[in-house]
N, C-alpha and C positions, 0 to 999 in steps of 0.2 A: 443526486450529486455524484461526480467523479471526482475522489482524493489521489492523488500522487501523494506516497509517502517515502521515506529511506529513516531506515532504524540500524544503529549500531553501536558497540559498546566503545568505551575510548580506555583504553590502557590493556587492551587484551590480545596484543598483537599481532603479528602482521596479515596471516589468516583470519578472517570472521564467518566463512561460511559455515561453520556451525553453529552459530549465533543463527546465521542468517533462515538457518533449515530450520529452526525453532519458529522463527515470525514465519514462513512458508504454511508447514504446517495448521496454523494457525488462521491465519488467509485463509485455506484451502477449507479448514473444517467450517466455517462460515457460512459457507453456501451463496457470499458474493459473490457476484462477475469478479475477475481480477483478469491483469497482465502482471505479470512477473517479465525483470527487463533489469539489464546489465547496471542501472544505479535508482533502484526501487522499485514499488509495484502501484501500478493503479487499482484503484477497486470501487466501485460503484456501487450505491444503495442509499437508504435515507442518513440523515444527519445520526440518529442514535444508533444506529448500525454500523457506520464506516466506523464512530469514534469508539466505541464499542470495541469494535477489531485491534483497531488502533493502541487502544487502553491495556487491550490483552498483551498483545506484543511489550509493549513496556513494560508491565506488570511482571510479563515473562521472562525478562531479559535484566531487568532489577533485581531478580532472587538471587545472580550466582556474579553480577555486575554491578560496580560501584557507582558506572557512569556511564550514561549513554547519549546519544546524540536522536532526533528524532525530527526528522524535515519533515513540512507537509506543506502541499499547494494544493487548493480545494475550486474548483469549479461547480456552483450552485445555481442549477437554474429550476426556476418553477415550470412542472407542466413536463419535465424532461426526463423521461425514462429510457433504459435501455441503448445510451448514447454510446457506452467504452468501445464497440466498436462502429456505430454508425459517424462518430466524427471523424473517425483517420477514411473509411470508407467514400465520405462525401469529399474529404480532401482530393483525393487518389483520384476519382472523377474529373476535378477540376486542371490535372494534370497534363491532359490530354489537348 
């Protein structure tokens, strides 16, 4: 499955990227595929893995924050590995 997520705290103003280098971090030590992208990151792997990552970031971002905001859109397909960059790649073909 490929999760699109965006994680952020609400009343901690107007800067959050260092909020945001915490969930990065965290992403990164995983060992998921991911994209990191100007309003969240994709990252691919099975169901208890992405929420797993997921969970961490919250978790993370709850110790020093009261409130956070936490989007996710989940594309699930059976049989489908290794898609985060074959689907932008199969687009990009049909461009042509």
């Amino acid at each position: 499955m490929i999760a699109g997520f965006s994680i952020a705290p609400i009343g901690e103003g107007e800067s959050l990227s260092p909020y945001v280098a915490r969930a990065f971090r965290l992403i990164e030590a995983s060992g998921l595929p991911f994209e990191h992208h100007a309003m969240g990151t994709n990252i691919e792997g099975n169901w208890d893995e992405v929420m797993s990552v997921m969970k961490a970031c919250r978790d993370d971002l709850l110790r020093d924050c009261h409130r956070i905001t936490l989007s996710i859109h989940i594309d699930d397909r059976t049989g489908g590995t290794e898609r985060l960059h074959r689907k932008v790649a199969s687009a990009r073909t049909k461009m042509r």
